[in-house]
PDB file with one MODEL, atoms N, CA, C and O in Angstrom:
MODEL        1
ATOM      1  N   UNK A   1      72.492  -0.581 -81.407  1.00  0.00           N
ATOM      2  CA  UNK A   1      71.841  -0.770 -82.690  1.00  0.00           C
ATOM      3  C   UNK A   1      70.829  -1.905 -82.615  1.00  0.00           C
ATOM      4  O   UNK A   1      69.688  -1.888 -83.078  1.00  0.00           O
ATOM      5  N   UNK A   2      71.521  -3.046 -81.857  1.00  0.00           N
ATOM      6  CA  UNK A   2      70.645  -3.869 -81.486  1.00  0.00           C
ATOM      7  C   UNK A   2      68.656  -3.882 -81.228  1.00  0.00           C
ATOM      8  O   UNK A   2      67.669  -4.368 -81.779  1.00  0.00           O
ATOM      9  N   UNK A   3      69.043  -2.861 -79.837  1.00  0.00           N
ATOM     10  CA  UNK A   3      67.812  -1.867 -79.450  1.00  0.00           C
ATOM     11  C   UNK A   3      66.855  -1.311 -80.304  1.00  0.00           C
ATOM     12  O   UNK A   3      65.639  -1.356 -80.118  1.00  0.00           O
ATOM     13  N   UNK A   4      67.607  -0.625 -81.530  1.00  0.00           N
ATOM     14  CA  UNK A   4      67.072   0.234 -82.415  1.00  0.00           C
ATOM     15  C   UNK A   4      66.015  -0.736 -82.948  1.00  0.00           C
ATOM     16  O   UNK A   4      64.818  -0.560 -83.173  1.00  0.00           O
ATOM     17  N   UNK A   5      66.520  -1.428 -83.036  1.00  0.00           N
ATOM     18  CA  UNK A   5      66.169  -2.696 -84.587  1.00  0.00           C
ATOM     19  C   UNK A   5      64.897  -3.406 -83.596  1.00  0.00           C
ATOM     20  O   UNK A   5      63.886  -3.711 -84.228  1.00  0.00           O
ATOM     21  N   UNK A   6      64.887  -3.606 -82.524  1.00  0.00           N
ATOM     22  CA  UNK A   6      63.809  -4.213 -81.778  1.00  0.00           C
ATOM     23  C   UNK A   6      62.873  -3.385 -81.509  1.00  0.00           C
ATOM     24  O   UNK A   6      61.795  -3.937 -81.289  1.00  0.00           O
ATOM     25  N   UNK A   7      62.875  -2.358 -81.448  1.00  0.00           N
ATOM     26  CA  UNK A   7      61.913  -1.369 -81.254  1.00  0.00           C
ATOM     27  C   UNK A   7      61.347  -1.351 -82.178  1.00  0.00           C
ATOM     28  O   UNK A   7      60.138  -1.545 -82.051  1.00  0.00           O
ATOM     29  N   UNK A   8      62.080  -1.033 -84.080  1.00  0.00           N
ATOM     30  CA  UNK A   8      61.374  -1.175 -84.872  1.00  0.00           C
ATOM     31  C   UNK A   8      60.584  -1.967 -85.454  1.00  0.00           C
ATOM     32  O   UNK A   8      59.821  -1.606 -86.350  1.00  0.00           O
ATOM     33  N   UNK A   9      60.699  -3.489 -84.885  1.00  0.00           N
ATOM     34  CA  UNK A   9      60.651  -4.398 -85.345  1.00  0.00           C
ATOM     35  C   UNK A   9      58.952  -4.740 -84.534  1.00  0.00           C
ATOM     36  O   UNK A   9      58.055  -5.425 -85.027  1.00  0.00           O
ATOM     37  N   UNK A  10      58.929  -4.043 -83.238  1.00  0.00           N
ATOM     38  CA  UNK A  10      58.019  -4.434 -82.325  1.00  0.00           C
ATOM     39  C   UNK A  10      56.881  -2.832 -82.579  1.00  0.00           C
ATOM     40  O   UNK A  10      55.661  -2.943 -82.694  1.00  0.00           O
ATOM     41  N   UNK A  11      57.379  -1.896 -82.610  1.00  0.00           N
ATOM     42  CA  UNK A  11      56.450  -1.027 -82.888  1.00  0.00           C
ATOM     43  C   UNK A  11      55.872  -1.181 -84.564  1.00  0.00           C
ATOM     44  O   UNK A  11      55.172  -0.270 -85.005  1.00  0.00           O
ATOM     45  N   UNK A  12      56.143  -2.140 -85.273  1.00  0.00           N
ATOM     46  CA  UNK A  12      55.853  -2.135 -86.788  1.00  0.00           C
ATOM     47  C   UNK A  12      55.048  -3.277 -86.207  1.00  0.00           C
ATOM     48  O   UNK A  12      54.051  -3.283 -86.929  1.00  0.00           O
ATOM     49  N   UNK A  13      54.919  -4.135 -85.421  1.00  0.00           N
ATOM     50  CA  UNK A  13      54.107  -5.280 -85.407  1.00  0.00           C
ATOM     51  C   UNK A  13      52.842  -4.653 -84.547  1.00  0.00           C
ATOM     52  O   UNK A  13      51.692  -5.025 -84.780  1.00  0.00           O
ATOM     53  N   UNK A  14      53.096  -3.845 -83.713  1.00  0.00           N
ATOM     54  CA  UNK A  14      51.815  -3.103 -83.021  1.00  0.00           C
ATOM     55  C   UNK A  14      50.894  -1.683 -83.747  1.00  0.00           C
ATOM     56  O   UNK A  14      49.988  -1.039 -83.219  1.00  0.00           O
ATOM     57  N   UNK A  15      51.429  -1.530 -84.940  1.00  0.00           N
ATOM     58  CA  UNK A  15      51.202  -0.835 -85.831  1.00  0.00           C
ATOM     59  C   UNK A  15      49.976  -1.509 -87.146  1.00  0.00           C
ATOM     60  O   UNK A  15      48.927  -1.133 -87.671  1.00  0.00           O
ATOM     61  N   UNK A  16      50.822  -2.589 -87.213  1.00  0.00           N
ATOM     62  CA  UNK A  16      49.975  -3.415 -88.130  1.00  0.00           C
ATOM     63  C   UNK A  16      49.053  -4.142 -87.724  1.00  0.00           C
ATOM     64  O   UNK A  16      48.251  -4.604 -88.536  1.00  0.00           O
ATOM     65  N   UNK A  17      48.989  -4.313 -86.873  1.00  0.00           N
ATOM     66  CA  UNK A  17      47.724  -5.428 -85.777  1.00  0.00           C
ATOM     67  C   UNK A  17      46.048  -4.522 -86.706  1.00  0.00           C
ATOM     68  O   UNK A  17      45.643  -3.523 -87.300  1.00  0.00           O
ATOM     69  N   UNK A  18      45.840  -5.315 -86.391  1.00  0.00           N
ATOM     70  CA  UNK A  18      44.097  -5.079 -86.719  1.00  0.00           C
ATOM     71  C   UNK A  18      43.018  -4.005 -85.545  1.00  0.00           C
ATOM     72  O   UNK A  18      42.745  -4.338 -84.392  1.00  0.00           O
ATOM     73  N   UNK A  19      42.625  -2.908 -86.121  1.00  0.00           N
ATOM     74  CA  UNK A  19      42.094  -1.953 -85.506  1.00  0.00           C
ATOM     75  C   UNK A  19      41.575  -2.770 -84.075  1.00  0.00           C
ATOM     76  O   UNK A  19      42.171  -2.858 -83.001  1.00  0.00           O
ATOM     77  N   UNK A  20      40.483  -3.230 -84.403  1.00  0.00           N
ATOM     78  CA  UNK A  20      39.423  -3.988 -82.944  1.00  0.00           C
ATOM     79  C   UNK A  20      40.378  -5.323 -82.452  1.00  0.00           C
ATOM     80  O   UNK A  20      39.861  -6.255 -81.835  1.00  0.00           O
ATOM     81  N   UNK A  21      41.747  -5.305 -82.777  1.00  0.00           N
ATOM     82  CA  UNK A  21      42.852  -5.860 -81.744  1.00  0.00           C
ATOM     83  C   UNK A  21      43.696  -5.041 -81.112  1.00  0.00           C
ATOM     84  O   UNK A  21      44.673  -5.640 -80.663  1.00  0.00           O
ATOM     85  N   UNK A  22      43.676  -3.653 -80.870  1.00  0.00           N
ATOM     86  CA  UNK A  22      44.638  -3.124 -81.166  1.00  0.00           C
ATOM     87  C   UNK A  22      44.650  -2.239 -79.698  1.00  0.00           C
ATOM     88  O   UNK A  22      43.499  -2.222 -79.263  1.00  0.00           O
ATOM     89  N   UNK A  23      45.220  -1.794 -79.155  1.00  0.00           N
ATOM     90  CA  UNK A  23      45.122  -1.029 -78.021  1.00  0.00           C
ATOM     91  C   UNK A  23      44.594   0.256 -78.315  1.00  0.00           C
ATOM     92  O   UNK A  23      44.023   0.933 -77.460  1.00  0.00           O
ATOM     93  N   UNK A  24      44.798   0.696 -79.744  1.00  0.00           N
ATOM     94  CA  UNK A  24      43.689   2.220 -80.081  1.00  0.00           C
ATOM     95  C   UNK A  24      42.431   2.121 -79.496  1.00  0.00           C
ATOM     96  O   UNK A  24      41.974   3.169 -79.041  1.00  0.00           O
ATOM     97  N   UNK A  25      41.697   1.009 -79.389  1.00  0.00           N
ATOM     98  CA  UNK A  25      40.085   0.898 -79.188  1.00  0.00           C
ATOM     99  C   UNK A  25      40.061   1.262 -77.710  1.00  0.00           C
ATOM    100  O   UNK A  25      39.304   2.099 -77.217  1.00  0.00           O
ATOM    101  N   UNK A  26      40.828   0.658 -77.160  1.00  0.00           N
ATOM    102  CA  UNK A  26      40.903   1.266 -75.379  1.00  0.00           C
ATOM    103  C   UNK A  26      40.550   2.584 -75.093  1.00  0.00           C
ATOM    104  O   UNK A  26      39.793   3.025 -74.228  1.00  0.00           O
ATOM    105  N   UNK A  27      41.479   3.378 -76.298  1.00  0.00           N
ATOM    106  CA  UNK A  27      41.863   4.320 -76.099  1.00  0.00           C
ATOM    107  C   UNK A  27      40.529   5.154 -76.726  1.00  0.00           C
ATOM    108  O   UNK A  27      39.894   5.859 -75.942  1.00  0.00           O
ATOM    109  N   UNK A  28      40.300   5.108 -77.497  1.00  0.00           N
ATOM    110  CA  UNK A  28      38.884   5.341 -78.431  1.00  0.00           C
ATOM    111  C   UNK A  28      37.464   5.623 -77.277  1.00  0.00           C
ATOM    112  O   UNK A  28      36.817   6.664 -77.152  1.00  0.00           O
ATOM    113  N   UNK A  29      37.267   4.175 -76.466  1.00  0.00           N
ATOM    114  CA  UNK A  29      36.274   3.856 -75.538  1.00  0.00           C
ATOM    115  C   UNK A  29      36.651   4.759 -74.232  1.00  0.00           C
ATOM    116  O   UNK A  29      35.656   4.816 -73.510  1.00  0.00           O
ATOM    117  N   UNK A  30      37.642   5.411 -73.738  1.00  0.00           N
ATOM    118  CA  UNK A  30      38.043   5.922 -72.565  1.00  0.00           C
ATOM    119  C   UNK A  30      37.817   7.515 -73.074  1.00  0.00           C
ATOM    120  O   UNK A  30      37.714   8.444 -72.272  1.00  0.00           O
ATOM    121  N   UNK A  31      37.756   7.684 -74.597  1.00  0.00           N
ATOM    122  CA  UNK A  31      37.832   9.422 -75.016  1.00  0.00           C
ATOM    123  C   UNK A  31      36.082   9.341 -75.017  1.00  0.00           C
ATOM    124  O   UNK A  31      35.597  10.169 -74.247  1.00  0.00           O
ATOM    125  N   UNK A  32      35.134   8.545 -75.699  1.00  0.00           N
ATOM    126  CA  UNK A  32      34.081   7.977 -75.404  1.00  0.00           C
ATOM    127  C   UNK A  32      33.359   8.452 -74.357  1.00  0.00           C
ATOM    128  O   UNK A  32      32.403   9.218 -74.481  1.00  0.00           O
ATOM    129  N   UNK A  33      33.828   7.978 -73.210  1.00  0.00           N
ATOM    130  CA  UNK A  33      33.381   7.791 -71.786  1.00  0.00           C
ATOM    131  C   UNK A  33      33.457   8.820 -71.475  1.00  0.00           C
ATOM    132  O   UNK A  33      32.361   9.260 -71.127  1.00  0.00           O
ATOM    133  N   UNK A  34      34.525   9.754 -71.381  1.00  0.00           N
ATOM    134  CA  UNK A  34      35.222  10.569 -71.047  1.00  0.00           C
ATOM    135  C   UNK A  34      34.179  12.067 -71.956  1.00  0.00           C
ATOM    136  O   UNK A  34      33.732  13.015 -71.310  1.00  0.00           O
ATOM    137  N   UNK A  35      34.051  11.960 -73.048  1.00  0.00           N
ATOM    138  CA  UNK A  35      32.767  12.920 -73.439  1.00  0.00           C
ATOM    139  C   UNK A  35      31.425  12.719 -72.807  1.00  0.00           C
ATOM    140  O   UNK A  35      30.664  13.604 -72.417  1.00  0.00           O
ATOM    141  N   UNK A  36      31.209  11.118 -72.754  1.00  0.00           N
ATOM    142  CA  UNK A  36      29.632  11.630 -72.239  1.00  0.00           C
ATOM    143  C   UNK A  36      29.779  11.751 -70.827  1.00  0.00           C
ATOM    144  O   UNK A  36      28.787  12.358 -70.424  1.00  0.00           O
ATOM    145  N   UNK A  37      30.487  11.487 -69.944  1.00  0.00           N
ATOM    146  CA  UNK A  37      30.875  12.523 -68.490  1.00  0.00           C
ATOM    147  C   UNK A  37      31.132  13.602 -68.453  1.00  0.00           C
ATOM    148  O   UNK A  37      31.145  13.987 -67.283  1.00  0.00           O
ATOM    149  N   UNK A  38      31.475  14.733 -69.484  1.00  0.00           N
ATOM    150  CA  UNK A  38      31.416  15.822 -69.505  1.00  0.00           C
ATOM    151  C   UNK A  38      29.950  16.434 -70.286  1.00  0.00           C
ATOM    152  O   UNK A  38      29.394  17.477 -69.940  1.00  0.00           O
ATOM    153  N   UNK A  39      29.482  15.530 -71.408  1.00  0.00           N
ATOM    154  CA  UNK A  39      28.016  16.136 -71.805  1.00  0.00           C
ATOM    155  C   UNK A  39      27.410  16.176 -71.017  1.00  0.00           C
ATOM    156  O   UNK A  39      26.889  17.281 -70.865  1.00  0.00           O
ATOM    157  N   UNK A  40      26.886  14.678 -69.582  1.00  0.00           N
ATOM    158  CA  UNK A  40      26.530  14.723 -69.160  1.00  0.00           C
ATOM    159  C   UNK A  40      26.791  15.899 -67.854  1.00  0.00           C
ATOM    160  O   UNK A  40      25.843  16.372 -67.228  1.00  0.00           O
ATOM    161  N   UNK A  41      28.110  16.233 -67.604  1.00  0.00           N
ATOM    162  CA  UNK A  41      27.792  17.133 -66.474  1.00  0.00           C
ATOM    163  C   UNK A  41      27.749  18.662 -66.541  1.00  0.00           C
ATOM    164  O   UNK A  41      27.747  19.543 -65.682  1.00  0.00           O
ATOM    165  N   UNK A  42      27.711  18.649 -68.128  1.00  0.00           N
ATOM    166  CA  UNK A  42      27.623  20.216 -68.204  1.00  0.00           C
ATOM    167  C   UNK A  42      25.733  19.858 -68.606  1.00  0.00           C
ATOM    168  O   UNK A  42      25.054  20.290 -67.675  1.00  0.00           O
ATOM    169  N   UNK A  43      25.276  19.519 -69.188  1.00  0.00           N
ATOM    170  CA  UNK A  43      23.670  19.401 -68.815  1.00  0.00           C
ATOM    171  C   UNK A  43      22.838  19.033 -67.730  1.00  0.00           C
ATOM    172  O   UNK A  43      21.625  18.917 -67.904  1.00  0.00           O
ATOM    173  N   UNK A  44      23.344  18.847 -66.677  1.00  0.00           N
ATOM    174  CA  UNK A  44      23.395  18.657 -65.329  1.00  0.00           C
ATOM    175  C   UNK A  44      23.064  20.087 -64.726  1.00  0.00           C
ATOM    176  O   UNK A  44      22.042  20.512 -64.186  1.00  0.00           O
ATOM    177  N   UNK A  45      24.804  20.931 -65.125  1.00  0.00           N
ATOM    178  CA  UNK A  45      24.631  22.046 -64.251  1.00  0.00           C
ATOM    179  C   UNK A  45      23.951  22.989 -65.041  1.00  0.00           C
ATOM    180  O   UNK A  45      23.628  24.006 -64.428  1.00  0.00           O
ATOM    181  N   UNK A  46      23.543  22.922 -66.616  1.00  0.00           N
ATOM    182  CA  UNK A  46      22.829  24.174 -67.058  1.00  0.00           C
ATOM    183  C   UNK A  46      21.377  23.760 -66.438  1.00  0.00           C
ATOM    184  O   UNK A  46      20.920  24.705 -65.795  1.00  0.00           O
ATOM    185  N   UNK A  47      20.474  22.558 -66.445  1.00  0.00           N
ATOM    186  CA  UNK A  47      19.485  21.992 -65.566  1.00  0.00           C
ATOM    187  C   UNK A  47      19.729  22.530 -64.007  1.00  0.00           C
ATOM    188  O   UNK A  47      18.792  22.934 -63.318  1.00  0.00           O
ATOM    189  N   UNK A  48      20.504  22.503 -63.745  1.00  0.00           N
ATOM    190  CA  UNK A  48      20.693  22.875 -61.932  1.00  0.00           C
ATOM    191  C   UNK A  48      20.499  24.932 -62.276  1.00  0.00           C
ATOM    192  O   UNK A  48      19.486  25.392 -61.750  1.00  0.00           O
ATOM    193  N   UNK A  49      21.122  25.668 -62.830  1.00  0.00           N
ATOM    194  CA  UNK A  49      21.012  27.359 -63.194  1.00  0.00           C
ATOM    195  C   UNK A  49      19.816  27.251 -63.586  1.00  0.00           C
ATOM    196  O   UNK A  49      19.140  27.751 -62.686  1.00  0.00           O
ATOM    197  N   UNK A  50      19.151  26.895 -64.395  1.00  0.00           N
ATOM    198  CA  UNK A  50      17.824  26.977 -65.249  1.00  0.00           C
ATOM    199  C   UNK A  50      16.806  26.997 -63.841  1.00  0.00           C
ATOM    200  O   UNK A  50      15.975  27.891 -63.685  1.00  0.00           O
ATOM    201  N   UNK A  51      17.041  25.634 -62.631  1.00  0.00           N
ATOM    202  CA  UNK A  51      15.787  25.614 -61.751  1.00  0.00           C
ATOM    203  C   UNK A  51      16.429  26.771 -60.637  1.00  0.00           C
ATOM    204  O   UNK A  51      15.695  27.329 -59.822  1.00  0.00           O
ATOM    205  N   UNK A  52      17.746  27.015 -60.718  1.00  0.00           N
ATOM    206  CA  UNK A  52      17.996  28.440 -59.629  1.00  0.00           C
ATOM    207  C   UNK A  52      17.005  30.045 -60.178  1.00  0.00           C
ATOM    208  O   UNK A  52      16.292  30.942 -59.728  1.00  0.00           O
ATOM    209  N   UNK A  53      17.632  29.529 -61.457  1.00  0.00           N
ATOM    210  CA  UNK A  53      16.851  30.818 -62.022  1.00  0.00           C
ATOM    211  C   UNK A  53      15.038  31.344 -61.552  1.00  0.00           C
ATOM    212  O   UNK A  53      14.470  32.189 -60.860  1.00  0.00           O
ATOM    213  N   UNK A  54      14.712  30.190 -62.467  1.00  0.00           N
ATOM    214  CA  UNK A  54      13.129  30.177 -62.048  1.00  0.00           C
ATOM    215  C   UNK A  54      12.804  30.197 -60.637  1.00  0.00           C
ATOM    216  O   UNK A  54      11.712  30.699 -60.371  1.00  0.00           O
ATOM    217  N   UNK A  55      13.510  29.759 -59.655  1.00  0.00           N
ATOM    218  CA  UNK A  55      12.856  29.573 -58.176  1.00  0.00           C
ATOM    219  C   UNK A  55      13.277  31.114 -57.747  1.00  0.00           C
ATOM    220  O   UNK A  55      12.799  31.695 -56.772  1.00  0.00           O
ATOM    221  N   UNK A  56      14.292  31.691 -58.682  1.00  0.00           N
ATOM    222  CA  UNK A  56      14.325  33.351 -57.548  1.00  0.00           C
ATOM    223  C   UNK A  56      13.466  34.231 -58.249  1.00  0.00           C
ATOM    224  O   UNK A  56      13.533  35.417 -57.923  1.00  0.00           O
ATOM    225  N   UNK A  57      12.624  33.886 -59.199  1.00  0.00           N
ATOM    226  CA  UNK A  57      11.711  34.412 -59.894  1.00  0.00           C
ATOM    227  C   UNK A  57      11.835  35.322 -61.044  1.00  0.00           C
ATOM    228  O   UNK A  57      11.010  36.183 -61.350  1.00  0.00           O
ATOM    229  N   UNK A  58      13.291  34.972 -61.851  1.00  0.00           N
ATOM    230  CA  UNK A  58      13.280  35.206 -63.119  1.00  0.00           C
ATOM    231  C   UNK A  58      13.296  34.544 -64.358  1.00  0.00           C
ATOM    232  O   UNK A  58      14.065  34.627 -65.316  1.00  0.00           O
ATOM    233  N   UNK A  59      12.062  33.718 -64.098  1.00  0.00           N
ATOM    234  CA  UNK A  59      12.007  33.117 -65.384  1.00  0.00           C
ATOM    235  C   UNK A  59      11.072  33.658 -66.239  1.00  0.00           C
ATOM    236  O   UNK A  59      10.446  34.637 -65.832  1.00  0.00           O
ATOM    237  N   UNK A  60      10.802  33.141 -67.553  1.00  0.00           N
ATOM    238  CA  UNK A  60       9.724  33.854 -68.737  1.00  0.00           C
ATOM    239  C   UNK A  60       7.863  33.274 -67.592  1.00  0.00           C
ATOM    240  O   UNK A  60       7.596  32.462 -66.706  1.00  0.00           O
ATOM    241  N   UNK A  61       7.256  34.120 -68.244  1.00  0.00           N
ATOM    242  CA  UNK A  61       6.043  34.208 -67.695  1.00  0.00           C
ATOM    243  C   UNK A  61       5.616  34.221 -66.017  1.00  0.00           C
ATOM    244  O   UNK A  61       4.586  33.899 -65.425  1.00  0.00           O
ATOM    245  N   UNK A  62       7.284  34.897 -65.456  1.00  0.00           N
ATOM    246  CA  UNK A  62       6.757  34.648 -64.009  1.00  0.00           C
ATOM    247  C   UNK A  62       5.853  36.471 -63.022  1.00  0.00           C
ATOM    248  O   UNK A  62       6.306  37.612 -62.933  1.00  0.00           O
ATOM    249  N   UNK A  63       5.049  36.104 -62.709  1.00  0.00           N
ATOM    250  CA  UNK A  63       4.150  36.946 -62.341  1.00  0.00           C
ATOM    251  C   UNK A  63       4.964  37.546 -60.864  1.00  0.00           C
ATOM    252  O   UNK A  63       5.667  36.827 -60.154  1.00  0.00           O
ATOM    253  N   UNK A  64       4.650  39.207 -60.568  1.00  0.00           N
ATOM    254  CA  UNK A  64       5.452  39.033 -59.680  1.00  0.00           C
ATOM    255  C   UNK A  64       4.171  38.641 -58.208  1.00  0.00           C
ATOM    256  O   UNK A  64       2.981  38.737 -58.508  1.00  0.00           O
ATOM    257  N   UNK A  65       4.560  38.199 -56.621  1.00  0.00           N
ATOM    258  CA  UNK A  65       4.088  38.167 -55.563  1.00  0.00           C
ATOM    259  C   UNK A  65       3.233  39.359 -55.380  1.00  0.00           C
ATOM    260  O   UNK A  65       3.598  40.526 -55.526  1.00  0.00           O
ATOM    261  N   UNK A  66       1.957  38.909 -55.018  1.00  0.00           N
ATOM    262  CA  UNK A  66       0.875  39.808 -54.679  1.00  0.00           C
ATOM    263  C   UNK A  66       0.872  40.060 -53.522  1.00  0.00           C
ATOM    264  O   UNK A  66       0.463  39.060 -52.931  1.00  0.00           O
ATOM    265  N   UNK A  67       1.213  41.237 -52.503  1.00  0.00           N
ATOM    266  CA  UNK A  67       1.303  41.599 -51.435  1.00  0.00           C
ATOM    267  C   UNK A  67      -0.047  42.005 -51.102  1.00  0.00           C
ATOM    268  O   UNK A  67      -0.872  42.632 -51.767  1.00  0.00           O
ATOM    269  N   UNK A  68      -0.118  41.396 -49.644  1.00  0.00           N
ATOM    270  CA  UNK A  68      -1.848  42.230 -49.435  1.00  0.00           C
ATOM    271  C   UNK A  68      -1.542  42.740 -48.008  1.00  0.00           C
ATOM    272  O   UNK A  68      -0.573  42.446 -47.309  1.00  0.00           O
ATOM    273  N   UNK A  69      -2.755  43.715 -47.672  1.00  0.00           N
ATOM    274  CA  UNK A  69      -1.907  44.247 -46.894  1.00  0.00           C
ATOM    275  C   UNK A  69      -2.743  43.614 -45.523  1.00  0.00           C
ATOM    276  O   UNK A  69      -3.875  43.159 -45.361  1.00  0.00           O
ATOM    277  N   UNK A  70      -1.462  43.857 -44.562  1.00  0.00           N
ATOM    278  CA  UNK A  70      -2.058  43.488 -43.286  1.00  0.00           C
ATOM    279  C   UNK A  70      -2.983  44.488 -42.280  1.00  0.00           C
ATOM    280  O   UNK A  70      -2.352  45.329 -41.640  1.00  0.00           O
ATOM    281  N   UNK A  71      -4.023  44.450 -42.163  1.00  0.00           N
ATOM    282  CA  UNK A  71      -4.844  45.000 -41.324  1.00  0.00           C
ATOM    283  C   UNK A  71      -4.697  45.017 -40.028  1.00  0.00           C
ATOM    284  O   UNK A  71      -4.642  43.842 -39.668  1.00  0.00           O
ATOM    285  N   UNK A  72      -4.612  45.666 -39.202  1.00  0.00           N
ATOM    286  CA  UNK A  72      -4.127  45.588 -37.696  1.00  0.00           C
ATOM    287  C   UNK A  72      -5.294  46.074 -36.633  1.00  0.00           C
ATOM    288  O   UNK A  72      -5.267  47.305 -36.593  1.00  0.00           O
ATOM    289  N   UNK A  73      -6.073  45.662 -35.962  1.00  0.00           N
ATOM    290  CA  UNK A  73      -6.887  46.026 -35.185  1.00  0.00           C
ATOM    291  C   UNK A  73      -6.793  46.938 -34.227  1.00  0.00           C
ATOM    292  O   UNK A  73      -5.826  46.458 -33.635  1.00  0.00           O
ATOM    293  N   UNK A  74      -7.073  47.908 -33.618  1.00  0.00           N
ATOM    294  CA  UNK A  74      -6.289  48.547 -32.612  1.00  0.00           C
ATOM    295  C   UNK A  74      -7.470  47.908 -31.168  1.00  0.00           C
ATOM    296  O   UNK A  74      -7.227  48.200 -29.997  1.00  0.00           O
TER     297      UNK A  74
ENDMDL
END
């Protein structure tokens, strides 16, 4: 019972603490971080598909290769 009573006694004091004292903010700044490492790496790889795309030559306004022909002398 002892136990009980200290737990409550210590989780009611870490409860009441003041937000920007509080170990939530850690936690806040790490979910934070943790989004713009994923914004950032999913705009990364749609930037990385976007220049695959265009370089195999399906992007908007791409013209196709003009073949000319080779002449061969005999």
């Amino acid at each position: 019972m002892k136990y009980v009573t200290i737990f409550l006694v210590l989780s009611l004091v870490v409860m009441m603490a003041e937000p920007g004292e509080c170990f939530f903010k850690h936690i806040k700044n790490i979910w934070r971080g943790a989004k713009a490492v994923f914004h950032g790496a999913r705009a990364g790889w749609r930037d990385y598909r976007a220049q695959k795309y265009l370089q195999n030559g399906q992007g908007y306004g791409h013209q196709p290769p003009q073949y000319l022909p080779i002449l061969v002398e005999d």
